[in-house]
C-alpha atoms as an extended CHARMM CRD file, in Angstrom:
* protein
*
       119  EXT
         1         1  UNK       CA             33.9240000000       11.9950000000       14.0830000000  PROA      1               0.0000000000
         2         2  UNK       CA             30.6940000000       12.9290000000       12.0750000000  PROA      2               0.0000000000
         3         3  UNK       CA             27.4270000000       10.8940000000       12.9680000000  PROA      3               0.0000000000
         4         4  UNK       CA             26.1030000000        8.5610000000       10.6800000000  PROA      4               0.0000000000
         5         5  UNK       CA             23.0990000000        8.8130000000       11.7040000000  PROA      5               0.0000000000
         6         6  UNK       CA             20.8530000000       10.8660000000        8.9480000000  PROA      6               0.0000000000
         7         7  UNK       CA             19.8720000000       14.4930000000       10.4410000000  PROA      7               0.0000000000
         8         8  UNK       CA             16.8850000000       16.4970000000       11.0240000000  PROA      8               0.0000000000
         9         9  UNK       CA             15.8740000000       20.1530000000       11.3650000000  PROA      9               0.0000000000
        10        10  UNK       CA             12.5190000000       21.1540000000       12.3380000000  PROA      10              0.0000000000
        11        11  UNK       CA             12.8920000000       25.3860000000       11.6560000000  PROA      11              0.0000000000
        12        12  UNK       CA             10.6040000000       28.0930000000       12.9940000000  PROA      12              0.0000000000
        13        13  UNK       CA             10.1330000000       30.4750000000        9.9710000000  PROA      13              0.0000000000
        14        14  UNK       CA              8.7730000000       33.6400000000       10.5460000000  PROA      14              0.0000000000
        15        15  UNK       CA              8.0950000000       34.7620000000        6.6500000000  PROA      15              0.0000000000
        16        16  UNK       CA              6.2450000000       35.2440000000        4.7130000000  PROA      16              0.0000000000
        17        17  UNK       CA              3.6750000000       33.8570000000        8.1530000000  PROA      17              0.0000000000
        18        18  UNK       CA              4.7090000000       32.1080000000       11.1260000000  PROA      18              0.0000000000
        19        19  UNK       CA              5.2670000000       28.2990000000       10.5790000000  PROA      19              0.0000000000
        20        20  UNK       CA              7.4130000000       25.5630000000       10.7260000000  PROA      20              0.0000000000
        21        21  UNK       CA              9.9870000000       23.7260000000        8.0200000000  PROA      21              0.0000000000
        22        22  UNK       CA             10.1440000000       19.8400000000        8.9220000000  PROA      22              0.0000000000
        23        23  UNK       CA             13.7130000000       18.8470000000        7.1690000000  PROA      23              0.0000000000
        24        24  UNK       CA             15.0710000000       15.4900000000        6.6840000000  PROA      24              0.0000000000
        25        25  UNK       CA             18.6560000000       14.3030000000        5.6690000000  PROA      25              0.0000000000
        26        26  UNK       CA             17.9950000000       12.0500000000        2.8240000000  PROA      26              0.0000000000
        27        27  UNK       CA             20.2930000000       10.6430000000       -0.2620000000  PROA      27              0.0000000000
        28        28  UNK       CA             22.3530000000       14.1950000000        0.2920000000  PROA      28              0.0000000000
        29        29  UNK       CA             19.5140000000       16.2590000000        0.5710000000  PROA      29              0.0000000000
        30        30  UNK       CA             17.1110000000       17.7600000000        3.4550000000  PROA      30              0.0000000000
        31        31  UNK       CA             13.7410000000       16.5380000000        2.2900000000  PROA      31              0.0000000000
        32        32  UNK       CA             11.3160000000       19.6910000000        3.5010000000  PROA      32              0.0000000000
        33        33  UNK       CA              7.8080000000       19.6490000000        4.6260000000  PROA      33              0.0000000000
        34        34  UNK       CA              6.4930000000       23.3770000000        5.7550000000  PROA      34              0.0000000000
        35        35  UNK       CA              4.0030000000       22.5570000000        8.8610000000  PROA      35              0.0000000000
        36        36  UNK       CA              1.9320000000       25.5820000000        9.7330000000  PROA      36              0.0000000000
        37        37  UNK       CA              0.9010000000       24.9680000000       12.5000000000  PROA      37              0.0000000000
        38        38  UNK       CA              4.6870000000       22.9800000000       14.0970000000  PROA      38              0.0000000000
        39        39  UNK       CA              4.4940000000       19.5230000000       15.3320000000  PROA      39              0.0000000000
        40        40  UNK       CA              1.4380000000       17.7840000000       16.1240000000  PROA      40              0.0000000000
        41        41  UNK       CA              1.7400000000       17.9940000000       20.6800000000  PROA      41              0.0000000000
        42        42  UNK       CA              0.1060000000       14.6420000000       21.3230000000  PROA      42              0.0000000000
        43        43  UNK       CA             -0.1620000000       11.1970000000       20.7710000000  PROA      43              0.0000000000
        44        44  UNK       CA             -3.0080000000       11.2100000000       17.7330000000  PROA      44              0.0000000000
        45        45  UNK       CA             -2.3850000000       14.6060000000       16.9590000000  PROA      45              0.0000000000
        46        46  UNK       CA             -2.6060000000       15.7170000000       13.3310000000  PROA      46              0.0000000000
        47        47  UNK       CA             -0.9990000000       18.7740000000       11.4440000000  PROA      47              0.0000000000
        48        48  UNK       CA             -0.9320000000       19.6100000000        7.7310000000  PROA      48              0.0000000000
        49        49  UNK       CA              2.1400000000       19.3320000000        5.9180000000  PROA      49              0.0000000000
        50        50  UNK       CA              3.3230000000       20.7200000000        2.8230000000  PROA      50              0.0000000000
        51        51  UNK       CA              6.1660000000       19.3700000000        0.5170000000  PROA      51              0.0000000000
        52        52  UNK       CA              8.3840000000       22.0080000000       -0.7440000000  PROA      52              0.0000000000
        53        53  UNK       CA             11.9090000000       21.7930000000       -2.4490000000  PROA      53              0.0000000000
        54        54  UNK       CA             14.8540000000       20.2190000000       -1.0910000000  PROA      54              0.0000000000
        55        55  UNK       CA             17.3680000000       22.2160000000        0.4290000000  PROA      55              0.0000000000
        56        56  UNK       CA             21.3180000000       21.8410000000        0.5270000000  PROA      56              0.0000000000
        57        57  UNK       CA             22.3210000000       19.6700000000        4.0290000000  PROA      57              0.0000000000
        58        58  UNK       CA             23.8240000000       23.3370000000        5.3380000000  PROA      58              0.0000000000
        59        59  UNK       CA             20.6590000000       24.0750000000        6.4470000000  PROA      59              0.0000000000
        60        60  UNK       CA             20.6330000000       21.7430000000        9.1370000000  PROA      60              0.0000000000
        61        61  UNK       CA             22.4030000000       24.9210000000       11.2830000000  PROA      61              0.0000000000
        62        62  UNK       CA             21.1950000000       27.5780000000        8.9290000000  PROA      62              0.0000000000
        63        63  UNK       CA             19.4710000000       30.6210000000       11.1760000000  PROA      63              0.0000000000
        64        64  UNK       CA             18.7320000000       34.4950000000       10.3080000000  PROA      64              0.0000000000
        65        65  UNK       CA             16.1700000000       36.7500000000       11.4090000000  PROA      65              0.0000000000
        66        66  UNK       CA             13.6050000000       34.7670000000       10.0910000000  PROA      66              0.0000000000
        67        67  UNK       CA             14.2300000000       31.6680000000       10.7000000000  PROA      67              0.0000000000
        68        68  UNK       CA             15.5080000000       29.4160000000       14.0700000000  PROA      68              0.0000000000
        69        69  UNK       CA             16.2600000000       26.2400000000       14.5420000000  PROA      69              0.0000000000
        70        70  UNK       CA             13.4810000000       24.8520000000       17.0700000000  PROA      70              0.0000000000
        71        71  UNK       CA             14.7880000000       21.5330000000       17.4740000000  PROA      71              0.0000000000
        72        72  UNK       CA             17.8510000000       19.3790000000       15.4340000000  PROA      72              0.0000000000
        73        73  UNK       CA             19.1980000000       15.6600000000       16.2050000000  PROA      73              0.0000000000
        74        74  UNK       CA             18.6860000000       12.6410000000       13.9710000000  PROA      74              0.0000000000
        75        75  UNK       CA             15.9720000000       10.3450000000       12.4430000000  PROA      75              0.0000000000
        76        76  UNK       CA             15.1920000000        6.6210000000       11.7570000000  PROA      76              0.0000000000
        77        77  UNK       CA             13.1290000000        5.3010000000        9.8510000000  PROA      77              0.0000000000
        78        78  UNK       CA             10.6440000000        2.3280000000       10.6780000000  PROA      78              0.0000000000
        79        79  UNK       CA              9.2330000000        1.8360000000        7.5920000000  PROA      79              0.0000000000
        80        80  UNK       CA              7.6490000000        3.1080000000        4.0630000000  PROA      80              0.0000000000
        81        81  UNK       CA              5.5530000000        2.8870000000        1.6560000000  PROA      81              0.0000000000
        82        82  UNK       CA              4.9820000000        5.4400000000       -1.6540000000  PROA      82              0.0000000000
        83        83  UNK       CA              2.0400000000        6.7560000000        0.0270000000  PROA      83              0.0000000000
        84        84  UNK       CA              3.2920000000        6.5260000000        3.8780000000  PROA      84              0.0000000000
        85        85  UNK       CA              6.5820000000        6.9160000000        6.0050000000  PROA      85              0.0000000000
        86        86  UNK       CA              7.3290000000        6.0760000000        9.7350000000  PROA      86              0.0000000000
        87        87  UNK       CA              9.6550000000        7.8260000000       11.0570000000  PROA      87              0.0000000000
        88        88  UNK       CA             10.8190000000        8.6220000000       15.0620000000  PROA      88              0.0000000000
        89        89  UNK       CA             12.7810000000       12.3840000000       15.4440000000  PROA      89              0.0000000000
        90        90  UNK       CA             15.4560000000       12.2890000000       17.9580000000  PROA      90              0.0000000000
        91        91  UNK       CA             15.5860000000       15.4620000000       19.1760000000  PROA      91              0.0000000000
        92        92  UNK       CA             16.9560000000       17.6200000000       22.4840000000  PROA      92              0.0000000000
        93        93  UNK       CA             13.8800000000       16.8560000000       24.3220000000  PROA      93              0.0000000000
        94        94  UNK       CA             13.9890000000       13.0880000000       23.4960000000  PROA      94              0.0000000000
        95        95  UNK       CA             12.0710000000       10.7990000000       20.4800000000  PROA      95              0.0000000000
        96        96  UNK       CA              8.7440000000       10.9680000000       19.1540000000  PROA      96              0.0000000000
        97        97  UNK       CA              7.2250000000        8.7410000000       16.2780000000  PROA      97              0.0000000000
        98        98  UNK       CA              5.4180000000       10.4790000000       13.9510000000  PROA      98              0.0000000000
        99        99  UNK       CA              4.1480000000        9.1810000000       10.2740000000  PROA      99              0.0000000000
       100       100  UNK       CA              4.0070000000       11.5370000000        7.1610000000  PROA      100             0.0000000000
       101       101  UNK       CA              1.0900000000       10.5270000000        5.0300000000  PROA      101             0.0000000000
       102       102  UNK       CA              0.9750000000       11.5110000000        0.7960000000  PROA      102             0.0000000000
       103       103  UNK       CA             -3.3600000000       12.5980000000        0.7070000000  PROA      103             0.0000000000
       104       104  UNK       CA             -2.4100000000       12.9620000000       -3.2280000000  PROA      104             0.0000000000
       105       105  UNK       CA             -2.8740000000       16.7950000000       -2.0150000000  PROA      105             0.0000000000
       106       106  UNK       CA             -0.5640000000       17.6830000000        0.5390000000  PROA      106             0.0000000000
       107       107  UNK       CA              0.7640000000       15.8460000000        3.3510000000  PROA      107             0.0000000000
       108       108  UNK       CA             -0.7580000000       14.4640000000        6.7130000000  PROA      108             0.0000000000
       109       109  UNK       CA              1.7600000000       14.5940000000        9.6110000000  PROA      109             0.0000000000
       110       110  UNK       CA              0.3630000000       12.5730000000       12.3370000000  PROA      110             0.0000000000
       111       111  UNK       CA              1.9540000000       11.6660000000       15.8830000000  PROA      111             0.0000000000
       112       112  UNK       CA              1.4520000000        8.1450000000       16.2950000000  PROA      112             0.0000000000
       113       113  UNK       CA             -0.3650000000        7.0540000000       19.3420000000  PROA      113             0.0000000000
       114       114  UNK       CA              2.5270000000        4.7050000000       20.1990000000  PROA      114             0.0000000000
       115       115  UNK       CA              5.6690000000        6.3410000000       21.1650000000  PROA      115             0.0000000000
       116       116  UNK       CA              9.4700000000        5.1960000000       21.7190000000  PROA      116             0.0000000000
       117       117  UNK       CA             10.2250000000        4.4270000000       25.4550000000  PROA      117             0.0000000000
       118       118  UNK       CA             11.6520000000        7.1480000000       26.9560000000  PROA      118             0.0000000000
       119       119  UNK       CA             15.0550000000        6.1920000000       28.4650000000  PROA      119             0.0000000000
């Protein structure tokens, strides 16, 4: 039975430099965010984010020798506005809440001080 939860990707890319690929399952899509520097590690924590083209949903498994999947589960969404989205990742390690914020430049993706329980 396929989850109906949407999916997420979060890639480690190793061209053309090291970074990360944020990717979530969206209206058919993976909406993609390239984070240079990965995931913001802690509560407050902010990382630059970069939107870049959708991709097809078989990357959620796709890996060569560039690129690894980091970490995969699903998302949720809290809530959204055009210039901000809520979101927590539940991934193998467990869920953290993070918000991606539109600068009218780039992207701001912050880890949100409060987190999900952890269960």
């Amino acid at each position: 039975m396929e989850d109906p939860r949407p999916a997420f990707v979060l890639h480690e890319h190793w061209r053309p430099r090291h970074h990360f690929d944020l990717r979530l399952e969206e209206n058919g899509v993976l909406r993609s965010w390239a984070v240079p520097r990965g995931l913001p590690a802690t509560a407050g924590g902010n990382r630059l984010a970069i939107a870049v083209p959708d991709h097809a949903l078989d990357h959620l498994g796709y890996e060569d020798e560039h690129k690894k999947v980091a970490d995969t589960g699903w998302w949720e969404e809290h809530d959204r506005t055009p210039k901000r989205m809520l979101f927590t990742l539940h991934g193998r390690e467990g869920a953290v809440r993070y918000a991606l914020i539109d600068t009218g430049r780039d992207w701001l993706l912050h880890r949100t001080k409060e987190q999900p329980a952890r269960s």
